[in-house]
N, CA, C and O atoms as CSV, one atom per row, in Angstrom:
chain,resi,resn,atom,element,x,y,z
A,1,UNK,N,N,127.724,68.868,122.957
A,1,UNK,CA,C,127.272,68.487,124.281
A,1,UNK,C,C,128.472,68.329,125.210
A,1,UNK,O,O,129.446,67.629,124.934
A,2,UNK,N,N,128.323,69.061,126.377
A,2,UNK,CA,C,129.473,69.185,127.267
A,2,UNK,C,C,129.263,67.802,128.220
A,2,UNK,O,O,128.169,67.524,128.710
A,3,UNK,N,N,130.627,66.872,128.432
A,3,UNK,CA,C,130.642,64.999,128.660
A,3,UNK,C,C,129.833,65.770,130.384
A,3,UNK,O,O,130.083,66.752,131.083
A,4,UNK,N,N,128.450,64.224,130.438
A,4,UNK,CA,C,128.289,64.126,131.855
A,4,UNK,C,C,128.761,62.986,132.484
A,4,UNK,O,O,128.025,62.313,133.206
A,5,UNK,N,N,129.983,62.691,132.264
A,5,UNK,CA,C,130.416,61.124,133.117
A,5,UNK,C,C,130.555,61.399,134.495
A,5,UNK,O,O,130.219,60.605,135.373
A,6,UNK,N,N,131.255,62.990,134.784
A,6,UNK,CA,C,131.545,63.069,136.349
A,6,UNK,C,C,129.667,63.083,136.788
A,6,UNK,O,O,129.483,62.555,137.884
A,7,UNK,N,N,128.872,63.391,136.374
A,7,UNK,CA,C,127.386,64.014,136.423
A,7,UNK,C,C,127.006,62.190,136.951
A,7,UNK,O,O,126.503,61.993,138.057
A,8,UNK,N,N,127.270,61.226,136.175
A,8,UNK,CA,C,126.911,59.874,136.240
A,8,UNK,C,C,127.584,59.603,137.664
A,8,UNK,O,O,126.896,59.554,138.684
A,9,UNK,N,N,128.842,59.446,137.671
A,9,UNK,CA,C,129.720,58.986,138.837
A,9,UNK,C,C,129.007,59.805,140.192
A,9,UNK,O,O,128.850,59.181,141.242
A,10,UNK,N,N,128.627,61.132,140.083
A,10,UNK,CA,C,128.362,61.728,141.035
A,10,UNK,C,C,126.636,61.169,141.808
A,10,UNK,O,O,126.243,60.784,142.909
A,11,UNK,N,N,126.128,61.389,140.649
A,11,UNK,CA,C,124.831,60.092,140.962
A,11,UNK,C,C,124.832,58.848,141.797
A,11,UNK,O,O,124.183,58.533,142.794
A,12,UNK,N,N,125.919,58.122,140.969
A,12,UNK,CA,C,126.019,56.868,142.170
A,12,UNK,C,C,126.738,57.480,143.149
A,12,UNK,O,O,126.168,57.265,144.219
A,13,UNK,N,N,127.892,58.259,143.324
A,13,UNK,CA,C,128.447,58.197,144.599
A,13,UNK,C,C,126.903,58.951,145.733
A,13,UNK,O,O,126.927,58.846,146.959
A,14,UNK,N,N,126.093,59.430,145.206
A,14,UNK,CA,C,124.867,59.993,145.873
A,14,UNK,C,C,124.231,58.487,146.447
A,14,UNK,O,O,124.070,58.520,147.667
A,15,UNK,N,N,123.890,57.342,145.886
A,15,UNK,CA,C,122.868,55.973,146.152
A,15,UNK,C,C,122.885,55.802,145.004
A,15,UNK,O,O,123.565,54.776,144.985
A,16,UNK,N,N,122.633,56.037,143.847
A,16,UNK,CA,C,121.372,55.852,142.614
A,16,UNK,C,C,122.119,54.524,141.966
A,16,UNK,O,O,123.327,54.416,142.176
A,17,UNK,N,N,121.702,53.900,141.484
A,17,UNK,CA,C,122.232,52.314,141.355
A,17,UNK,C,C,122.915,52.732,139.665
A,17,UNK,O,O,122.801,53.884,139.247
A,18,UNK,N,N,123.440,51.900,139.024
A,18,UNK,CA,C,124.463,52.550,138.011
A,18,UNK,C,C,123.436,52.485,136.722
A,18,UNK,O,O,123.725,53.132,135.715
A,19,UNK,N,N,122.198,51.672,136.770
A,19,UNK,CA,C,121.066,52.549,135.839
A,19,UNK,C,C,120.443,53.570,136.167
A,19,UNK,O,O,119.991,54.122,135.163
A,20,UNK,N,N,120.080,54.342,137.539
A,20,UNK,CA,C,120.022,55.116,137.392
A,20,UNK,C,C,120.454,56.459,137.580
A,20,UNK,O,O,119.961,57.555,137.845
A,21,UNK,N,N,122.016,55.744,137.245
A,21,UNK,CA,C,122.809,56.931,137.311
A,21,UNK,C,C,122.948,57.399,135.879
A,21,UNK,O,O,122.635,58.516,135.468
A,22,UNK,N,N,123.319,56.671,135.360
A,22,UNK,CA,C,123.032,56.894,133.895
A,22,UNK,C,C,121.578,57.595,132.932
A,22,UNK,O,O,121.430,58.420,132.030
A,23,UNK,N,N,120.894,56.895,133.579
A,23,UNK,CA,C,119.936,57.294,132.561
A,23,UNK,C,C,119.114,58.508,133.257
A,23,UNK,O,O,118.198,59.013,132.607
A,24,UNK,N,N,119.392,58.968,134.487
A,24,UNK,CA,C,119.147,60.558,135.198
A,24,UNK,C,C,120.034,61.563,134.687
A,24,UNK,O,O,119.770,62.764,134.621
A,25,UNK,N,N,121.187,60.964,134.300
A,25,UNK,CA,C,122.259,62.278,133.889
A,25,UNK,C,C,121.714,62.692,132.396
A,25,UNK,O,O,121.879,63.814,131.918
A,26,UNK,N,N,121.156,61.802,131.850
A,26,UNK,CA,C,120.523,62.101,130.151
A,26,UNK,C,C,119.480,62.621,130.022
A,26,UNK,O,O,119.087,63.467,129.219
A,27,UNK,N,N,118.924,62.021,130.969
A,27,UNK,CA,C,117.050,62.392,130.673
A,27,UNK,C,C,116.885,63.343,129.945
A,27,UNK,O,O,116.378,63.113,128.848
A,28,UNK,N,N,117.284,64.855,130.325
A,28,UNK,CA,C,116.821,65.780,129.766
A,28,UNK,C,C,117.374,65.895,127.677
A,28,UNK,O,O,117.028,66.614,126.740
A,29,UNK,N,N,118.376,64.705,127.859
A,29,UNK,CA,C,118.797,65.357,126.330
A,29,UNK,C,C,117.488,64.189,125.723
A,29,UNK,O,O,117.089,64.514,124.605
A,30,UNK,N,N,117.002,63.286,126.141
A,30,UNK,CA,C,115.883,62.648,125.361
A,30,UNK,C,C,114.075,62.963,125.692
A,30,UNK,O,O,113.054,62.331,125.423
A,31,UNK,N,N,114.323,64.136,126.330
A,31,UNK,CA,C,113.008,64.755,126.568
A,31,UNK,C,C,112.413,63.902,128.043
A,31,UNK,O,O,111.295,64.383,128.230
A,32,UNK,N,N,112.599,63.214,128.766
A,32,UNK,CA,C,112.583,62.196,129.599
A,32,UNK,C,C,112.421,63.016,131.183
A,32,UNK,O,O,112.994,64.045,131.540
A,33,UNK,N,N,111.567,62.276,131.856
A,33,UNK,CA,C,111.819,62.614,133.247
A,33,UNK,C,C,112.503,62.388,134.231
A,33,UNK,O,O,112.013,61.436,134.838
A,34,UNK,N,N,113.132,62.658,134.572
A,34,UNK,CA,C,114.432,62.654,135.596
A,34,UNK,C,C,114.042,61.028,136.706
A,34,UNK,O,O,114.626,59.959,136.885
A,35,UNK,N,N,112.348,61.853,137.385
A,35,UNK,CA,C,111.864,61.051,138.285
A,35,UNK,C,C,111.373,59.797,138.038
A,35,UNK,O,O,111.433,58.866,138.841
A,36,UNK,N,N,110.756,59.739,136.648
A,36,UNK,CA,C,109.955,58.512,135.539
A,36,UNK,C,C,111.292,57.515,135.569
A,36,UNK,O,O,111.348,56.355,135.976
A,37,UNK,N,N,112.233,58.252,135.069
A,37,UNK,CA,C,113.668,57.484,134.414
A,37,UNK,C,C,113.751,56.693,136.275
A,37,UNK,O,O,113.603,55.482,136.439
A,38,UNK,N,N,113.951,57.465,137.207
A,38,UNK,CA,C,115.038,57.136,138.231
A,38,UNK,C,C,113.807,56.066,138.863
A,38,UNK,O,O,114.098,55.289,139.772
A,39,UNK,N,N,113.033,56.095,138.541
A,39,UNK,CA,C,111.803,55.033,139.170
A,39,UNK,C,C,112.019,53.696,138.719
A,39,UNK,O,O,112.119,52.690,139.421
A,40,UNK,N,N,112.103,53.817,137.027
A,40,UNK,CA,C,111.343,52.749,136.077
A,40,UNK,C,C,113.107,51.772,135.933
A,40,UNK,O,O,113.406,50.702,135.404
A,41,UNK,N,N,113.772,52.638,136.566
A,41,UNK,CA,C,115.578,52.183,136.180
A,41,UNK,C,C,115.966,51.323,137.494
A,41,UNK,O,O,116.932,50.576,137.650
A,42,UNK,N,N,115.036,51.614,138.297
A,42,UNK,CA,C,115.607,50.843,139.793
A,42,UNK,C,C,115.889,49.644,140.101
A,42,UNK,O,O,116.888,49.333,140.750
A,43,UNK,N,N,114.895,48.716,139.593
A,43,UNK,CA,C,114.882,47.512,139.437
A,43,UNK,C,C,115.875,47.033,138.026
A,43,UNK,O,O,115.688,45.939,137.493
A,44,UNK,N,N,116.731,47.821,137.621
A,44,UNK,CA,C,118.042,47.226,137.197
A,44,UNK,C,C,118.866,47.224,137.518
A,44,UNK,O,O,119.749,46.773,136.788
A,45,UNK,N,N,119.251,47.781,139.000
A,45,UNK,CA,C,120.839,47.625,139.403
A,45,UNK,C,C,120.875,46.833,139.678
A,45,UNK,O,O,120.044,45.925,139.640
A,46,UNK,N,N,122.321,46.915,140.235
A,46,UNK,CA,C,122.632,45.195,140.650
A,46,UNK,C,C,122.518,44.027,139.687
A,46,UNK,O,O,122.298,42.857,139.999
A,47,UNK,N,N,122.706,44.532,138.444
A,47,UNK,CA,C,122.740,43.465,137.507
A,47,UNK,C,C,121.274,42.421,137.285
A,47,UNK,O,O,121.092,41.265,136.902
A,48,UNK,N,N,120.119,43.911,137.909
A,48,UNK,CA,C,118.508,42.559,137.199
A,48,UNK,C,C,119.181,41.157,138.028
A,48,UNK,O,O,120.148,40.492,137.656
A,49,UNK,N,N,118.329,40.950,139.272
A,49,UNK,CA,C,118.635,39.562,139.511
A,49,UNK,C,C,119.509,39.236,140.513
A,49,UNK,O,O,119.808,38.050,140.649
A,50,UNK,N,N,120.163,40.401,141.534
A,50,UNK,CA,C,120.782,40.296,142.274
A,50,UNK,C,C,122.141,39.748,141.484
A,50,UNK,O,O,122.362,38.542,141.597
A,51,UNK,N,N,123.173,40.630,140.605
A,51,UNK,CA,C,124.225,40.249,139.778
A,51,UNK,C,C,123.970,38.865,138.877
A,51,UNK,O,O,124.871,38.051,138.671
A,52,UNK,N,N,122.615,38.721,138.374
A,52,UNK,CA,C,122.657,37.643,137.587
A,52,UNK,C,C,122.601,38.350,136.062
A,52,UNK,O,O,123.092,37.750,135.105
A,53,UNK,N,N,122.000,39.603,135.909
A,53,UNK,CA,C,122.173,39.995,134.842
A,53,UNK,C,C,122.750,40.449,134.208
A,53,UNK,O,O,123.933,40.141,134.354
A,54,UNK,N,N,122.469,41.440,133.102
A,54,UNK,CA,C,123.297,42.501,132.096
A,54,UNK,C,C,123.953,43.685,133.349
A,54,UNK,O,O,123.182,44.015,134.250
A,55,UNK,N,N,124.875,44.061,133.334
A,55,UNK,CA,C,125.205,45.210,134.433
A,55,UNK,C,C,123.955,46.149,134.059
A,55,UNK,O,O,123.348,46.125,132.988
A,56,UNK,N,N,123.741,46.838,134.972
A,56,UNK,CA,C,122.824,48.138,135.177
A,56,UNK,C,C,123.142,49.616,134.339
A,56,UNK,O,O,122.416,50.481,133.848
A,57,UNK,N,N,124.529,49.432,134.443
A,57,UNK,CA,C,124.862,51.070,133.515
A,57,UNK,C,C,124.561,50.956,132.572
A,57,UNK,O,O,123.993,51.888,132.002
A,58,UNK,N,N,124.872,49.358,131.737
A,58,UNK,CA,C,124.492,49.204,130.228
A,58,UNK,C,C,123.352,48.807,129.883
A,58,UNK,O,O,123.225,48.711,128.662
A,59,UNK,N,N,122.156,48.442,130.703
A,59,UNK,CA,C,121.166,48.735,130.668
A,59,UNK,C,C,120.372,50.420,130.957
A,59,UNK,O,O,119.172,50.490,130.691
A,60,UNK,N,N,121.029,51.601,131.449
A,60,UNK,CA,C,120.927,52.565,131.400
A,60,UNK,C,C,121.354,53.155,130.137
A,60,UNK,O,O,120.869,54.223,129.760
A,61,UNK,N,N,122.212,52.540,129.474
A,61,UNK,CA,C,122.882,53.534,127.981
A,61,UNK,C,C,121.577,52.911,126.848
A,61,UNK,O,O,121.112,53.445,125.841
A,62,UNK,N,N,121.328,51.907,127.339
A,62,UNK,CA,C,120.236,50.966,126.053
A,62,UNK,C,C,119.273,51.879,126.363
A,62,UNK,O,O,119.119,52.680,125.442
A,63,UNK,N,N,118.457,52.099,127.444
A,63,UNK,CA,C,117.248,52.564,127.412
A,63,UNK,C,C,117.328,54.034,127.259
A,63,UNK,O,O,116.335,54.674,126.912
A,64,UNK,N,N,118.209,54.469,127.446
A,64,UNK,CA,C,118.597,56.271,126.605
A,64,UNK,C,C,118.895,56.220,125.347
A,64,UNK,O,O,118.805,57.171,124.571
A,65,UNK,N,N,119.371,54.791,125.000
A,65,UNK,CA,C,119.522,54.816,123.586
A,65,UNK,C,C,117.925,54.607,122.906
A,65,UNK,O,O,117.589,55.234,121.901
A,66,UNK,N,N,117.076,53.713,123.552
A,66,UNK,CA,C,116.136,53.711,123.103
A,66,UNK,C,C,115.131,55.068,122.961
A,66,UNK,O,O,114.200,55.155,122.159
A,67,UNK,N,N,115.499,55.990,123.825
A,67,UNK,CA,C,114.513,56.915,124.120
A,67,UNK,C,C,115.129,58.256,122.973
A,67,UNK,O,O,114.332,59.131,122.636
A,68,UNK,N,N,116.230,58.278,122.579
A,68,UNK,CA,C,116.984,59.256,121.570
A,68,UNK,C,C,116.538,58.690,120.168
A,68,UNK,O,O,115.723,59.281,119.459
A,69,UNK,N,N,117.087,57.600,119.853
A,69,UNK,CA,C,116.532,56.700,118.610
A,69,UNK,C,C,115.137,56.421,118.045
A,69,UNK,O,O,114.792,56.464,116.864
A,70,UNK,N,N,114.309,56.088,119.265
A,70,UNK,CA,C,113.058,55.423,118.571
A,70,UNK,C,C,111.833,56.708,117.838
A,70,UNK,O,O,111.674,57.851,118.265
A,71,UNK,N,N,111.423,56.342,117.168
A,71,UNK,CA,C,110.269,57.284,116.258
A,71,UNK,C,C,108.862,57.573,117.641
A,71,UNK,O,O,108.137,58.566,117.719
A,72,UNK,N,N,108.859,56.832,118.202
A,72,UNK,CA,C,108.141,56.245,119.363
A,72,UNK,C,C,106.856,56.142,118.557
A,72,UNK,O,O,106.040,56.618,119.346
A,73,UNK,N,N,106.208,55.817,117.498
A,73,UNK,CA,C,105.155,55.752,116.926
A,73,UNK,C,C,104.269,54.303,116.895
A,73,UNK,O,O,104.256,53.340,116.129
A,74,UNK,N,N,103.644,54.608,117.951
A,74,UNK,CA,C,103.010,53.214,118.569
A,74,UNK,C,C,101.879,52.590,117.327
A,74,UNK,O,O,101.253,51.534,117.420
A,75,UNK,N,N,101.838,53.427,116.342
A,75,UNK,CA,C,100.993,52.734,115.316
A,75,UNK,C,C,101.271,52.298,113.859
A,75,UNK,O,O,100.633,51.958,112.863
A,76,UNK,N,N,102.594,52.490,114.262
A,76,UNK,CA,C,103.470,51.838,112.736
A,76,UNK,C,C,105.002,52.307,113.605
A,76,UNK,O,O,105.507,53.429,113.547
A,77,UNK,N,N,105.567,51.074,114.426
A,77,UNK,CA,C,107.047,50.661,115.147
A,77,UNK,C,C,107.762,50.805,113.967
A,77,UNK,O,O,107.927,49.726,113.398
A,78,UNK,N,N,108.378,52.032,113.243
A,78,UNK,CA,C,109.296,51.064,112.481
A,78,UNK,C,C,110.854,51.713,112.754
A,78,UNK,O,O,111.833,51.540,112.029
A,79,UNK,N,N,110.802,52.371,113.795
A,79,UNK,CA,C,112.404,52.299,113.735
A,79,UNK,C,C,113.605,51.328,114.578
A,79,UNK,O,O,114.829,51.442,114.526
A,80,UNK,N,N,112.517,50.048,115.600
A,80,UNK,CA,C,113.491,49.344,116.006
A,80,UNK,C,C,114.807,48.619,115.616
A,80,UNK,O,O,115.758,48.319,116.339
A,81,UNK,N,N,114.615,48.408,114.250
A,81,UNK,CA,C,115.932,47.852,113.717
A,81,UNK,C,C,117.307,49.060,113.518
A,81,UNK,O,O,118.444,48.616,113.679
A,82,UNK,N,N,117.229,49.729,113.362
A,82,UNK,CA,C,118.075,50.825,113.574
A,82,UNK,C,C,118.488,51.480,115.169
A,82,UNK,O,O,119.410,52.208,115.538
A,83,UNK,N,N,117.462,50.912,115.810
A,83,UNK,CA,C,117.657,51.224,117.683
A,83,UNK,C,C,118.483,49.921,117.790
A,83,UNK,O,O,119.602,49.978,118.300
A,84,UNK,N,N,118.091,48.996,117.430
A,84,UNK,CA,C,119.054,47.122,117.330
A,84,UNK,C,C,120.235,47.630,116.997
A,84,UNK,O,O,121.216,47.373,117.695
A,85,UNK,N,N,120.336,48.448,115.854
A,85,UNK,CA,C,121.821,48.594,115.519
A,85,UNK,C,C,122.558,49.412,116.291
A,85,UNK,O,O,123.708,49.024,116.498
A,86,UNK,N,N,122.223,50.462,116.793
A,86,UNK,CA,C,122.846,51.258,117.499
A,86,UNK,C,C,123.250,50.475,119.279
A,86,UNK,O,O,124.368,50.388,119.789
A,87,UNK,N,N,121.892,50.007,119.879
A,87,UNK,CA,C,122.296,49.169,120.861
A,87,UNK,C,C,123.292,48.214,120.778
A,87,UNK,O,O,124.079,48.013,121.702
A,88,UNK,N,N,123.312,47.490,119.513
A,88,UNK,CA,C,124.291,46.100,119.654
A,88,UNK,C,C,125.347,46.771,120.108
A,88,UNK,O,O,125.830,46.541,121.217
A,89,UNK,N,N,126.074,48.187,118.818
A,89,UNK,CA,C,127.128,48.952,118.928
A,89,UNK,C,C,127.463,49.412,120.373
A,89,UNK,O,O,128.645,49.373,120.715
A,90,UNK,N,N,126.565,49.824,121.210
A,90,UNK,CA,C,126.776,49.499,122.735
A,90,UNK,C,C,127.350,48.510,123.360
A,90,UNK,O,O,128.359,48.526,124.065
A,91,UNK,N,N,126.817,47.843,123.135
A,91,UNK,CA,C,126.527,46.186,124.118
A,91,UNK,C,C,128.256,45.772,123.709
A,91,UNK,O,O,129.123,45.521,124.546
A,92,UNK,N,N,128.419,45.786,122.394
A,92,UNK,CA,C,129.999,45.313,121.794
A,92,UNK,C,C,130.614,46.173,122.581
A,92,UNK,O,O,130.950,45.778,123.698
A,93,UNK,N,N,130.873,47.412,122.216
A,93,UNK,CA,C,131.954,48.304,123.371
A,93,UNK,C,C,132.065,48.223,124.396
A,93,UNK,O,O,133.135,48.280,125.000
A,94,UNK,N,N,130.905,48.056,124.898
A,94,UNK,CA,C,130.799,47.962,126.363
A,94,UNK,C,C,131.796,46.520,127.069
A,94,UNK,O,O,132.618,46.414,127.979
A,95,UNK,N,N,131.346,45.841,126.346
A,95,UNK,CA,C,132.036,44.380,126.317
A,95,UNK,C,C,133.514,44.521,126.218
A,95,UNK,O,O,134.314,44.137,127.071
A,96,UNK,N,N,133.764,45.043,125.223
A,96,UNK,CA,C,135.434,45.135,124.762
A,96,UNK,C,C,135.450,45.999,126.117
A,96,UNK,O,O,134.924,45.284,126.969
A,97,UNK,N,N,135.741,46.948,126.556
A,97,UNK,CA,C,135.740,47.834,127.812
A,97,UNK,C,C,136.275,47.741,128.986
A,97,UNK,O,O,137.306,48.056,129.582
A,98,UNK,N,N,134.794,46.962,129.233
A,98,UNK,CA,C,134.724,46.076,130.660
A,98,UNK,C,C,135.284,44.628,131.014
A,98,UNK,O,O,135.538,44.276,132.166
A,99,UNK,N,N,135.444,43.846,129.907
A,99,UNK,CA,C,135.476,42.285,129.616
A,99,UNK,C,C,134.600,41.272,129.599
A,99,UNK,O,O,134.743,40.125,129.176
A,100,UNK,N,N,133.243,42.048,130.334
A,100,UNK,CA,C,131.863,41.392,129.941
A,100,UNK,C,C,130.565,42.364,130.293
A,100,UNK,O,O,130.642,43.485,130.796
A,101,UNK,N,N,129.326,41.648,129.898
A,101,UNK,CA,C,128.099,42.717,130.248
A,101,UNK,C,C,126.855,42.334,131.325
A,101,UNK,O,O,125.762,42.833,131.592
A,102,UNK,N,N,127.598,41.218,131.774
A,102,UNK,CA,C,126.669,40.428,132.963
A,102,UNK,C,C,127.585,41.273,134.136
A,102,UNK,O,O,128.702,41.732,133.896
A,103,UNK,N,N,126.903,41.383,135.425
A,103,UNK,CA,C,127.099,42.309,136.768
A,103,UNK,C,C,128.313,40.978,137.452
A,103,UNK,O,O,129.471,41.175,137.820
A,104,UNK,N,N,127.585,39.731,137.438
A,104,UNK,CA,C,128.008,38.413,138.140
A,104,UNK,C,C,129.602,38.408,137.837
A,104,UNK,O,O,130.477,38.314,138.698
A,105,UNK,N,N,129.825,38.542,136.259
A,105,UNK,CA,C,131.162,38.318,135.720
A,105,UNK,C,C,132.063,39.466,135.631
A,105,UNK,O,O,133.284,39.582,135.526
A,106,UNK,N,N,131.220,40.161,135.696
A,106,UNK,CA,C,131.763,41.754,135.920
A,106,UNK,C,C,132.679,41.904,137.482
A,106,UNK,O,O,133.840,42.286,137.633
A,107,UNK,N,N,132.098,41.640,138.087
A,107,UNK,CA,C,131.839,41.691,139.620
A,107,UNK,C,C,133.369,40.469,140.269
A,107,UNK,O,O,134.043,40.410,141.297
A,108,UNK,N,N,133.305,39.659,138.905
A,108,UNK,CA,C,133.943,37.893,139.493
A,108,UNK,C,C,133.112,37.430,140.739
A,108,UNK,O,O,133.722,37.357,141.805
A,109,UNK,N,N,132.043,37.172,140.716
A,109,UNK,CA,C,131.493,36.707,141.632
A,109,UNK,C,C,132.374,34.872,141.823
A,109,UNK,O,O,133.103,34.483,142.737
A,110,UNK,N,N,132.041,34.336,140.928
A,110,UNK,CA,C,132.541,32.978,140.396
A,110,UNK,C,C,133.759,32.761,140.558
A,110,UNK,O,O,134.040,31.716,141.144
A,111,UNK,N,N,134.671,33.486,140.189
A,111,UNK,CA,C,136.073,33.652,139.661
A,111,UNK,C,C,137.089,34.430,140.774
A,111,UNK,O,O,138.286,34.207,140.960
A,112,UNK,N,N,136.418,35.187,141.294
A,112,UNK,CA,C,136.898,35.889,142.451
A,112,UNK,C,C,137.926,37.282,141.817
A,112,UNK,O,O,138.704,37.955,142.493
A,113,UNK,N,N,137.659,37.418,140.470
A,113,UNK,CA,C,139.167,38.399,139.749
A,113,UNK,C,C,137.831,39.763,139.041
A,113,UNK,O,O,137.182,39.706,137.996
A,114,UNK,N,N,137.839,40.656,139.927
A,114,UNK,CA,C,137.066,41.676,139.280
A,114,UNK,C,C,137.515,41.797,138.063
A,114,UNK,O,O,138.716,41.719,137.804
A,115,UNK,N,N,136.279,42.074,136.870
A,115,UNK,CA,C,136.808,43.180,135.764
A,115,UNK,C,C,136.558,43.948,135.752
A,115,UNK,O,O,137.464,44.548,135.173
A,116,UNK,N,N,135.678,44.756,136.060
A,116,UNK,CA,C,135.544,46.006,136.553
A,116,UNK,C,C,134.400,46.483,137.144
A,116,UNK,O,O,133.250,46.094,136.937
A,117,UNK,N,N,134.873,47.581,138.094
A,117,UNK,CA,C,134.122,47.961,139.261
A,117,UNK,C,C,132.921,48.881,138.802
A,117,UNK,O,O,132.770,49.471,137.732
A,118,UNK,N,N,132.291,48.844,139.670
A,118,UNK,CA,C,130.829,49.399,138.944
A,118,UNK,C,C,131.207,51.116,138.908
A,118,UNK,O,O,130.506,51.701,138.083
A,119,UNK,N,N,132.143,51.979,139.623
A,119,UNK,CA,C,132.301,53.116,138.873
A,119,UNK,C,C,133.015,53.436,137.442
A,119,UNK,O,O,133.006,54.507,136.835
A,120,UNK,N,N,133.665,52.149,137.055
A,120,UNK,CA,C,134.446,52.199,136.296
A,120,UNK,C,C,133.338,51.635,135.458
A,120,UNK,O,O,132.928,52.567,134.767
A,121,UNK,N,N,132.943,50.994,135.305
A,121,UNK,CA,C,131.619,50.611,134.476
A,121,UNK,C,C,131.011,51.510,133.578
A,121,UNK,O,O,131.011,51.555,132.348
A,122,UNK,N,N,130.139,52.697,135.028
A,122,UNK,CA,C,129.363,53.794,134.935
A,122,UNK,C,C,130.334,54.768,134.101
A,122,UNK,O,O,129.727,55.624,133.457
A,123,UNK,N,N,131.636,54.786,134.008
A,123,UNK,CA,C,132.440,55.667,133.278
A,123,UNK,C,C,131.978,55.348,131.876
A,123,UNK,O,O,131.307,56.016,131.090
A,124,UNK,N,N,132.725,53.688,131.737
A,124,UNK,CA,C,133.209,53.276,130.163
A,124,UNK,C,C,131.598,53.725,129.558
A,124,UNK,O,O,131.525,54.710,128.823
A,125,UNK,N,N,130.378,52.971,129.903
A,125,UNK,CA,C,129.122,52.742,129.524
A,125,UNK,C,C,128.484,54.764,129.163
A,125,UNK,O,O,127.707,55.120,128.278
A,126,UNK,N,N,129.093,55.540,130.077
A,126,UNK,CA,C,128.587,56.730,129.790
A,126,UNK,C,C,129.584,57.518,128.667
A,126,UNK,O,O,129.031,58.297,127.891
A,127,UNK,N,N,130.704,57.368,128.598
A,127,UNK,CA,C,131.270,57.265,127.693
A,127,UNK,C,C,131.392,56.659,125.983
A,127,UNK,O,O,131.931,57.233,125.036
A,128,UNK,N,N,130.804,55.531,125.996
A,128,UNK,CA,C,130.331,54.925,124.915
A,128,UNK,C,C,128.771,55.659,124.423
A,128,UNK,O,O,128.154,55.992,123.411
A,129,UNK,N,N,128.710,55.645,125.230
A,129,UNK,CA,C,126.396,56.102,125.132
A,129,UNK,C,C,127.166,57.955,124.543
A,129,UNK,O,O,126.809,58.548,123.526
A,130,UNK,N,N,127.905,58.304,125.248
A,130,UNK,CA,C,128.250,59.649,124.244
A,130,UNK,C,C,129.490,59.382,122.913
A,130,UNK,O,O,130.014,60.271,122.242
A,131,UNK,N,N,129.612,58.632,122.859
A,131,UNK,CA,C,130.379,58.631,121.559
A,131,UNK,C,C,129.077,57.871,120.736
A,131,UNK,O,O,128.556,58.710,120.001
A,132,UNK,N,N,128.650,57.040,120.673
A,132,UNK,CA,C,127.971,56.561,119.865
A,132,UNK,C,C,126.571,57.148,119.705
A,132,UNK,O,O,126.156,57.110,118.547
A,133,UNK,N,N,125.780,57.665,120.581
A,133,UNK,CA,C,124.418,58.298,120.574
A,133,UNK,C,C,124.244,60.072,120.232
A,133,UNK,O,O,123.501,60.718,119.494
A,134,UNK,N,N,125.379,60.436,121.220
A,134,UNK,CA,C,125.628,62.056,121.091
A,134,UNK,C,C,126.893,62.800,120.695
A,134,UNK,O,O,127.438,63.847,121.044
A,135,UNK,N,N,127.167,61.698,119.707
A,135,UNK,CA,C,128.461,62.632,118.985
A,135,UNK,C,C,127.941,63.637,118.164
A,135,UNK,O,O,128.310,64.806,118.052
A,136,UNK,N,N,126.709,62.816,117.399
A,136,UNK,CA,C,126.281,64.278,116.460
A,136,UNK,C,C,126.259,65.200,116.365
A,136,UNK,O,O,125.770,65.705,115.355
């Protein structure tokens, strides 16, 4: 798979908030709709909460991770614990990366000392989501 990080970056520098920059540049490798994804992803930028939450990109790599990983078999779930494992493996990198996975602390809202900026975010997070999901 040829890397889409400039594909991500180019998204947000378009509007698209850094979930759905992320999870529009994938869609197609998890069978996914571009428009479904860029709808259902909106209400995560900005860190869910106006920067109170998880950043948005890494909520974009989780839910592509979810959509590559899961069996999707709504009448016997059984591959979430193996989607758990692969997400945590996100969530940790992402962390080591950035220096945290909340938007607020990300941002230094509190602290006033960015750790990193939401393109740099959208890099590390699309970067990790292809080493760990689509190295295969």
């Amino acid at each position: 798979m040829e890397s889409r990080i400039s594909d991500c970056a180019a998204l947000h520098a378009k509007g698209y908030n850094c979930a759905q920059a992320i999870a529009c540049a994938y869609a197609d490798l998890v069978g996914a709709d571009k428009q479904t994804l860029f709808a259902a992803t909106e209400g995560l930028g900005l860190g869910m909460g106006g920067m109170e939450g998880t950043c948005g990109a890494l909520n974009g790599v989780c839910i592509i991770c979810g959509l590559a990983k899961s069996g999707a078999d709504l009448e016997n779930p059984t591959t979430k614990g193996a989607t758990y494992k692969v997400s945590r493996e996100l969530v940790s990198r992402f962390a080591e990366a950035c220096g945290a996975t909340r938007c607020r602390d990300l941002k230094g809202i509190d602290t006033g000392e960015v750790l990193c900026s939401c393109p740099k975010c959208i890099e590390n997070a699309a970067r990790i989501l292809e080493e760990v999901v689509f190295s295969e």
